[in-house]
N, C-alpha and C positions, 0 to 999 in steps of 0.2 A: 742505185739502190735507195737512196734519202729519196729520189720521188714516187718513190714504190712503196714504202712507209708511208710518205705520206698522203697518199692516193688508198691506202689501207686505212687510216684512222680517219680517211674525210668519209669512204663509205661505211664504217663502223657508225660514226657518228650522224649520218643521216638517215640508219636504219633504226639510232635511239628515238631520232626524232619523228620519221613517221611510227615508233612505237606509240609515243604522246602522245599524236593526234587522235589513236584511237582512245584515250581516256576519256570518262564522261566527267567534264569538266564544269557540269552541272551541279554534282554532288560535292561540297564543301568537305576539304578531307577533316578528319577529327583533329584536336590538335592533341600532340603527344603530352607526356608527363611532363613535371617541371622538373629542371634540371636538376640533379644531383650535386649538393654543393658541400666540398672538403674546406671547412674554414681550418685557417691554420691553431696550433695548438697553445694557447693559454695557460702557461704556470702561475699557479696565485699561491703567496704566503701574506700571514701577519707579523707584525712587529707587534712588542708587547706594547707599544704607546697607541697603537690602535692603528698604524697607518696599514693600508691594503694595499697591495703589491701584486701587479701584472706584469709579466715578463711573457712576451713572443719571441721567441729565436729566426732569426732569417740571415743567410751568409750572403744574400747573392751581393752585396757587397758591402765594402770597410765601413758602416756608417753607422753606429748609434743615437737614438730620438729618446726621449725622457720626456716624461708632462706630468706634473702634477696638480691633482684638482682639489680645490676645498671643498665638498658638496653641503655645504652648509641651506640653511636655511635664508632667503635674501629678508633684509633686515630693513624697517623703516626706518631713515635717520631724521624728518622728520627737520626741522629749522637748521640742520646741521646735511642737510645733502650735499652727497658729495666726497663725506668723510673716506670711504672705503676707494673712493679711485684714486684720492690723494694719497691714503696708505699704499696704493698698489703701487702708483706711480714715485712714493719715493724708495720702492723696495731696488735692487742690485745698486745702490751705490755706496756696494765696500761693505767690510764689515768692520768692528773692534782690532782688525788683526792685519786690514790691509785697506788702503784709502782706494777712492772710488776708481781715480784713474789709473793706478797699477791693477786694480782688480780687472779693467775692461782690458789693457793695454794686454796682458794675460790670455783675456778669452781673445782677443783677435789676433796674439801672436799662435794660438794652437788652432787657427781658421773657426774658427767654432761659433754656436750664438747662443745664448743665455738671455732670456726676457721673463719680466717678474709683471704679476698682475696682482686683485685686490684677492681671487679666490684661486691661485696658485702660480707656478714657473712651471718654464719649458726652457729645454737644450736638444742642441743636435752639435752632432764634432765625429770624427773618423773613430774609427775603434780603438786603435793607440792610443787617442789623446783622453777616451772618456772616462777613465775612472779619474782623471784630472778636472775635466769639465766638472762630473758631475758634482765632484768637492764643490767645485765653487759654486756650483747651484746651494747645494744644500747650506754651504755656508752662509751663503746669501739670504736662504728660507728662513735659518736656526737665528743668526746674529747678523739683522740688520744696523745702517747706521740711518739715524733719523736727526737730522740737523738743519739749523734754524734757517742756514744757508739755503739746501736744497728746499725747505721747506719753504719758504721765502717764492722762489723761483718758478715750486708747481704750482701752488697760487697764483703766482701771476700769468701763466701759461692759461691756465683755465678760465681765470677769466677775461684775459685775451680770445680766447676761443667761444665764449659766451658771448664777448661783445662782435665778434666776428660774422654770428649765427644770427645774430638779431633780425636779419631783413632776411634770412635764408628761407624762402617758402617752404622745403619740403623737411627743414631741421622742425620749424614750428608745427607745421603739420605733425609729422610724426610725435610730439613732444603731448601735443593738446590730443592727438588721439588716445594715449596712453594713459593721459591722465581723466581723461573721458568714462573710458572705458574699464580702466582699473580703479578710479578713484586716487584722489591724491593722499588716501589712509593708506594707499597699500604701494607696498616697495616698489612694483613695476610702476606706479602710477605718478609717483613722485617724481620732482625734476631737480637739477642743478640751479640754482640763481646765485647773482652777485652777494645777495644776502645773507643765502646758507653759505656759503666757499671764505666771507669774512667772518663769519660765526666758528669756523673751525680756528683750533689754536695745534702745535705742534703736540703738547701732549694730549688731546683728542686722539690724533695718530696714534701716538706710542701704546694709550689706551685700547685703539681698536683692533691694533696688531694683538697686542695682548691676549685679546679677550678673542678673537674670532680666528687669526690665523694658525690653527692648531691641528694636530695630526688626527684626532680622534676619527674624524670625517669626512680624511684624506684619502683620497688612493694615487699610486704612482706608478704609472704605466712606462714600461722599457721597452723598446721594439729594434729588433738588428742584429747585427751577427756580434754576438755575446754569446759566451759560455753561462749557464743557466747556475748549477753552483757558484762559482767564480763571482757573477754579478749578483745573486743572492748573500752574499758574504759581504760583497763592499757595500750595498745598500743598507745592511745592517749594521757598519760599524758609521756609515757616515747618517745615518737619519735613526737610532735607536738609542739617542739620547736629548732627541727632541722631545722635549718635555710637553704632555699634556695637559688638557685643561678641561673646566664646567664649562661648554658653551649654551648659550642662553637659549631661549626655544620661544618663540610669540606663539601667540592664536592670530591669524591673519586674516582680515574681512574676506568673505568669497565675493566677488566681483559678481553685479546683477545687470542681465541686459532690460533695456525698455521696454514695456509693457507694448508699445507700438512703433512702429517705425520714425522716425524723425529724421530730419536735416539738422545736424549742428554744423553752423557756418562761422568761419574765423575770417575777418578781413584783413588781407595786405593789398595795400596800396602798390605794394610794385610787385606784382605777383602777372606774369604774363600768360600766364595758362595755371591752371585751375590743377589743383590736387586733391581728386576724389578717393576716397576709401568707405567700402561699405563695411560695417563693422561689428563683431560680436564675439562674447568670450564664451568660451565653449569648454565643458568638462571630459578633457579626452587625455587619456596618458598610455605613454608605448605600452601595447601591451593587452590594450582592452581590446573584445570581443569585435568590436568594427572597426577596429585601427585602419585593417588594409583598406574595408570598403569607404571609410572617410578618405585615404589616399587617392584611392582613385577615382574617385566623386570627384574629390578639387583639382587633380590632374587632366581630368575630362573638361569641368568646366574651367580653368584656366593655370595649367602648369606650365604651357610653353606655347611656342608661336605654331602651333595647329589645334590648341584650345579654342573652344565657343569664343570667350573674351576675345581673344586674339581676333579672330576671325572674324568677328562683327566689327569691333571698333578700331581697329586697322586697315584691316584688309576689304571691306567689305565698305563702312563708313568713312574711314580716315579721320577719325576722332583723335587720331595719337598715333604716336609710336609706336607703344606696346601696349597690353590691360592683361592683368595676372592676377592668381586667386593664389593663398597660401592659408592654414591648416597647421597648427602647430599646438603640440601636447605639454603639457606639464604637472608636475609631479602632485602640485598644489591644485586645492580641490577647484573649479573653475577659473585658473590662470591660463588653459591657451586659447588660442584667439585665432577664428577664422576673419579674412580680411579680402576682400574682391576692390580693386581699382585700377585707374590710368590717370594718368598726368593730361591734361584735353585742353584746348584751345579753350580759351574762356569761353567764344559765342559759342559754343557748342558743349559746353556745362552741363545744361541741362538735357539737352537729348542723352549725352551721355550717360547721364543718372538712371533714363528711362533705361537705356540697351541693358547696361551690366543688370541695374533689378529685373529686368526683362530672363534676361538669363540665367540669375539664381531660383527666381521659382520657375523659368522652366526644368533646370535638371532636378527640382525639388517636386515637380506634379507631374512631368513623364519621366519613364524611364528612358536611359538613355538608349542608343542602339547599339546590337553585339558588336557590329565591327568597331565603333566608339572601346568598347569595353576591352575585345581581343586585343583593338593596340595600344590602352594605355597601361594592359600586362606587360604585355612585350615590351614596351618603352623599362617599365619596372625591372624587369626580368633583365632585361639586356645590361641594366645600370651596372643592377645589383652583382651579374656576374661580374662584369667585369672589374666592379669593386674590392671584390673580394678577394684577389688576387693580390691584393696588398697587405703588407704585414699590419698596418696600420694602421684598415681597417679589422683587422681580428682582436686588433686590441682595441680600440674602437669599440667594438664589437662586447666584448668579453667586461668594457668596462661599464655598458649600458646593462648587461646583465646584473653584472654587482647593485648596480644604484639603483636600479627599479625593480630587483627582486622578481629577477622574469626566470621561466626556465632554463636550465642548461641549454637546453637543445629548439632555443626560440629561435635563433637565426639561421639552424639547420633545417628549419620549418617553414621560413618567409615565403620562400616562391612557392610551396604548397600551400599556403592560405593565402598569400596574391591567386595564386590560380583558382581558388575554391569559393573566390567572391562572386555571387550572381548580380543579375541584373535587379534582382528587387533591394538587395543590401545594401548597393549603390544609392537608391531613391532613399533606403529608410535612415542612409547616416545624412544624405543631402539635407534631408527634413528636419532632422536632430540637428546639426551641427550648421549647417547655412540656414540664418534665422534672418530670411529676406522679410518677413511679418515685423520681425523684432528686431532689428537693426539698428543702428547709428549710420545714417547717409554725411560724414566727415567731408566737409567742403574746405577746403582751406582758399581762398585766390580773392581777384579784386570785385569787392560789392559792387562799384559803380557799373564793372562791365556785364556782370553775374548776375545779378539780384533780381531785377526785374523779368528776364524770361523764367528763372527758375519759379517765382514769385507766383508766375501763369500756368506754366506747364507743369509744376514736380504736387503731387498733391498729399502732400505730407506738411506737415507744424515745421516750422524753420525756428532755431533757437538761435542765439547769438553772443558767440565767445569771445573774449579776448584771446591775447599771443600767449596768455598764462595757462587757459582753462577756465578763467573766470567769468560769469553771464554779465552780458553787459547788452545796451543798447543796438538795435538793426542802426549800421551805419548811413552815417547822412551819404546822401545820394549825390548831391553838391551844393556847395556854398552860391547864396546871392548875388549875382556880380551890380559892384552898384553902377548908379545912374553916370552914365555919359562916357562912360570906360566900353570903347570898341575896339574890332580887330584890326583897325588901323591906327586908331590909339596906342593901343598894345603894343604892336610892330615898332610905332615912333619913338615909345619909352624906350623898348629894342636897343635901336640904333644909339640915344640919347648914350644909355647905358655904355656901350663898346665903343662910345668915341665919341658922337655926334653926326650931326647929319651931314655936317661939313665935310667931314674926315672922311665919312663912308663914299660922299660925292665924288669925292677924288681917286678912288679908288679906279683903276682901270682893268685891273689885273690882277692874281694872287695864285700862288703856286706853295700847296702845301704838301710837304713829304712826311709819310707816318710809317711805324711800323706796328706791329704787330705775333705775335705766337704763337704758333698754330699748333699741338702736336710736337714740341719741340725745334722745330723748322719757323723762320724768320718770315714774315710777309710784310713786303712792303708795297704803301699804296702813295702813289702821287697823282695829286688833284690838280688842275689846271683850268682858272676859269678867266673868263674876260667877256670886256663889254663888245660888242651887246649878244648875251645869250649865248653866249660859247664855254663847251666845258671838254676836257677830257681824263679820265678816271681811267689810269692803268695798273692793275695788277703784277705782282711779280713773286717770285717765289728763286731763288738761287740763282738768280740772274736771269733765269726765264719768264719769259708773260706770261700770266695766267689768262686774263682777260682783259679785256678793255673796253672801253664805250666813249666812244668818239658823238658830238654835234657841232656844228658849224653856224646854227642863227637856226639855220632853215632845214638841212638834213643829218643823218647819221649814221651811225652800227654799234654793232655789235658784234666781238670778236673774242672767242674762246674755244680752246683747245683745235687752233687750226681753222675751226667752221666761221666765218663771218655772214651777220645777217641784219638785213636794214632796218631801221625803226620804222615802224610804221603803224596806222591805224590810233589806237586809243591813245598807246605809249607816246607814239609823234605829236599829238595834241598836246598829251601830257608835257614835254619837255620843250615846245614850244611858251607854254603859259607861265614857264622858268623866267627869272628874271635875275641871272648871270650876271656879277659876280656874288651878290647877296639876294639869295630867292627869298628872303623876307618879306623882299617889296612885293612879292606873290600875294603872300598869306593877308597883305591887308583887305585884299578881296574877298576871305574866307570871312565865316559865320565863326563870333564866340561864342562857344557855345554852353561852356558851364569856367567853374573853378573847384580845381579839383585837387586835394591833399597829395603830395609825393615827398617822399622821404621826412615827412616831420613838418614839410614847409607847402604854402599853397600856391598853383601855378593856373594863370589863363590858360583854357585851350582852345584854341583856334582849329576849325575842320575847313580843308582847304582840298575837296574832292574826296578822297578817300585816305586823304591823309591826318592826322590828330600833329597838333604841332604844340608845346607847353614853355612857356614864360613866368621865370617866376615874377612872384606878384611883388616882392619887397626889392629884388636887385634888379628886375627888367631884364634878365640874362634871359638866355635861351636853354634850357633846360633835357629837355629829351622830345623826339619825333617817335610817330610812331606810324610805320611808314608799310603797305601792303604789298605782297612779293606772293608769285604765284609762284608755292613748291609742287613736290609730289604728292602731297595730300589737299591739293587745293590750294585760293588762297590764303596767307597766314598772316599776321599784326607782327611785323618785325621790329622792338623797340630800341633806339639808338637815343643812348645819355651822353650829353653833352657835360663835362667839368674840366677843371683846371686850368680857368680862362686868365691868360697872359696879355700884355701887350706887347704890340708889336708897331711899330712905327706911329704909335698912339693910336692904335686901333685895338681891341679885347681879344680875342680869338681862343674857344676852345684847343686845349691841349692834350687832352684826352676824350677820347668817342669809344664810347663801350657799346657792341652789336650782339646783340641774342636772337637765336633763330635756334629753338627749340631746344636742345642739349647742349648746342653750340656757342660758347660765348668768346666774343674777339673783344681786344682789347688794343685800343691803335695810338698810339704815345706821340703825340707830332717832335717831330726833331728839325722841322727848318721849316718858315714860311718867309716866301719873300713878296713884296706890295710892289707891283709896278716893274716888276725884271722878272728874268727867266720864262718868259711866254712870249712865246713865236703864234704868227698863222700857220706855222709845219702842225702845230700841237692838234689843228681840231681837221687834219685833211686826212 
């Protein structure tokens, strides 16, 4: 009987299917309406202190969320930056009524989580526990404790976290584009320094709390399976005698793009790929007449990895990993900012700059094509549905209504106006809003490597920033190297430096064991070298080999995941012209070829084939390599820094090797070298 059934649904289903083949599959079906979408339901009351109150109900399980927003006006602190994160940051600890550590020990005995910021808190805790929780939120909001102690302590976190940032490419980057583009008059524009953060005093805080964290401008969103009276009653009795205030109001500068397109460039010296952003501040808030069709403009040309950007400069160039475009609104009159970039291999800077402006005036002077357009609906449509299914976003939802004074029934209307955007609405917000004429082309990376092709090829005014936003000088290209200092000179300070020449003579052998942290997971690497010209580099990972690379004088391999393969051709040359157990004695053959700034201090660099090799100039140490590796996008400048040089049998030796290869950064700590033992002939067969 089962094969008779199913001998019946195979010939049902091959008479659907030569049904289909008679359709003219020619004719593109229409597409239907946009979905129908039931957002969930929004209870809103006020308090008489002014604060606004959204309640969602949702049982499908035990859990209640609370957030409350300050929607204030952002404020320029101006030699005092910084004030409002300090304030944020010493908000939940305790109040008048209970000390900071019974107050957490509390929220983590009820599982729950409670986090205070400069423009409001948030909780989440099971249903039982939350008219608890929420005390202690609100407690936390009404009657903070502010103490010289804690205050003490956020200061010095911040500016631990400042000095931490200093060499961070893409902290700076973003820091100087902000301030670029906003100006350092206006509150986005402005930054954190060691300056403003000692400029604040504790009652600055007490002051800003005072004055700016007030209910008037609040709203406090519930979402969860709450009883809607019930939680209307506690919210009242625990926040309806927070006391209101006058809070202050500025007139804020509207932020003005260039009259023409420009390069503003910021030099770091240890900057290994280049962090471009094309840049401009654009007057767009939820709500307006092209909102969707600016979404799908910047979604088209680069919201995700089947975007133009993407597609060029990845997939197509291998410029980068990723290049993405974003489009962001605000409530203040030209405060949002559309932004096109990718993080790019320095020699490839400049073609970079060409592709991405290549690609905002083309979606700005063609339209793009319907199938382009049909699926970055659908991508929207798809989100949107299935966002909305959450109680979190209705509140979400419901509290973007309140604050930008949009219709009730705007977010019952989204995917009817996503759907309703053509293809010319598309070109006329690209036009508006992507201002590839009037830009800021934002280069953050290293001058020495950068400067000169961009110099040739980008055909725009190049300006020149500091790490502040400050204009300063096009960076020196390299320092003079004086008379009679060569790359075999250089090498001999080298050695001088780590021991002597003597010391290095005697050397026969050395075997260094490092590890490393990959992802959590341990890597250990052990080196193994000896005269003459013998090396072997094994990999390991939980007592497994990862890889290895074996030479013996004269031949080798290569050995990972299983597959072994022989050295040969370019590479075999290469590791032949090695000069095992210190390749130093290589690079004295090598061209010096400039002297060049790293980290503060200056260092010879020696090119020794395709490799860069850097000594500094005042200790003769060995400093960082920067050494060529064929990935999947080509070949790439993989830089390895050399610090924390020990000795060891009276010889120096690095103790820490930091390796970066694009996102990836290792870190290899040596924990044992031994001179002259531990190396067999087993090591290089």
């Amino acid at each position: 009987m089962k094969k008779t059934i199913l001998s019946a649904l195979a010939v049902v289903t091959m008479s659907f299917a030569v049904s289909a083949q008679q359709i003219d599959r020619s004719i593109q079906p229409k597409p239907g309406p946009a979905p129908k979408v039931k957002l969930g339901k929004a209870e809103k009351f006020n308090l008489s202190n002014g604060l606004k109150v959204i309640m969602v109900e949702n049982h499908k399980l035990p859990r209640v969320s609370a957030s409350l927003t300050i929607d204030n006006q952002p404020v320029l602190e101006g030699n005092k930056a910084g004030l409002s994160n300090l304030m944020g940051d010493l908000l939940g600890n305790g109040t008048s009524k209970i000390s900071k550590d019974d107050y957490n020990e509390r929220i983590d005995y009820l599982g729950a989580s409670v986090s205070f910021r400069s423009n409001g808190a948030s909780t989440r805790s099971l249903t039982k526990y939350f008219p608890e929780v929420l005390e202690l939120m609100a407690n936390g909001v009404k009657d903070p404790q502010f103490t010289k102690e804690e205050f003490d302590k956020s200061v010095e976190r911040t500016l631990e976290g400042i000095k931490s940032n200093e060499k961070n490419v893409k902290v700076v980057a973003s820091r100087v584009e902000d301030a670029l583009v906003y100006g350092k008059n206006h509150p986005y524009g402005e930054f954190i320094t060691n300056e403003s953060i000692k400029n604040i005093t504790l009652e600055d805080v007490k002051n800003n709390y005072n004055t700016y964290f007030k209910p008037n401008n609040a709203y406090l969103v519930v979402v969860g399976d709450i009883n809607l009276e019930d939680t209307k009653k506690l919210i009242t009795k625990l926040f309806g005698d927070w006391a209101k205030g006058n809070i202050p109001t500025y007139t804020l500068p509207t932020p003005k793009n260039v009259d023409t397109t420009e390069i503003d460039f910021i030099n770091m010296p240890n900057a290994v790929q280049s962090e471009i952003a094309v840049v401009n501040s654009v007057d767009l808030t939820l709500g307006d007449k092209d909102y969707y069709a600016a979404l799908l403009a910047n979604n088209i040309l680069g919201g995700g990895g089947t975007a133009r950007l993407f597609m060029n400069l990845r997939e197509d160039k291998g410029y980068t990993y990723g290049s993405y475009s974003s489009i962001s609104q605000n409530k203040l009159d030209g405060a949002g900012k559309f932004k096109a970039g990718a993080a790019v291999r320095n020699i490839v800077t400049d073609s970079a700059v060409i592709e991405i402006q290549k690609e905002i005036n083309k979606i700005r002077y063609q339209k793009v094509s319907e199938e382009e357009l049909k699926n970055s609906k659908a991508e929207y449509i798809g989100s949107f549905v299935r966002n909305v299914q959450k109680p979190a976003t209705a509140a979400r939802y419901a509290l973007n209504i309140a604050r930008y004074n949009l219709p009730e029934n705007f977010y019952e209307k989204y995917l009817e106006n996503i759907n309703a955007v053509t293809l010319e609405e598309v070109q006329n917000a690209a036009i508006k809003y992507f201002k590839g004429d009037k830009a800021r082309i934002i280069i953050t990376g290293k001058g020495i490597d950068v400067l000169k092709n961009l110099e040739k090829t980008a055909d725009y005014k190049i300006n020149y920033f500091d790490k502040n936003g400050n204009p300063t000088e096009k960076p020196a290209m390299s320092l003079p190297i004086p008379n009679g200092v060569t790359a075999s000179s250089v090498v001999d300070n080298y050695f001088e430096a780590i021991g002597g020449k003597d010391k290095v003579a005697s050397v026969n052998s050395v075997m260094i064991t490092s590890n490393a942290e990959v992802q959590g997971m341990q890597l250990n690497l052990v080196q193994k070298i000896a005269t003459p010209n013998k090396s072997s580099v094994v990999v390991s990972m939980m007592g497994n080999v990862m890889q290895k690379v074996i030479f013996d004088g004269t031949k080798g391999y290569q050995e990972a995941g299983g597959q072994k393969k022989e050295i040969s051709g370019d590479d075999l040359e290469e590791v032949k012209n090695n000069t095992a157990p210190f390749t130093d004695k290589a690079y004295k053959k090598g061209t010096l070829d400039r002297i060049e700034p790293i980290d503060g201090n200056n260092a010879y660099v020696i090119k020794y084939g395709k490799k860069e090799v850097f000594y500094d100039v005042k200790s003769g140490l060995k400093v960082k390599e920067i050494v060529p590796q064929k990935g999947p996008q080509g070949e790439v400048k993989v830089p390895v820094v050399f610090e924390d040089y020990k000795e060891v049998d009276g010889i120096k030796f690095p103790h820490k090797m930091i390796r970066t290869m694009g996102p990836m950064k290792m870190e290899f700590i040596t924990k044992e070298i031994k001179i002259n033992e531990g190396v067999s002939e087993a090591d290089f067969q």
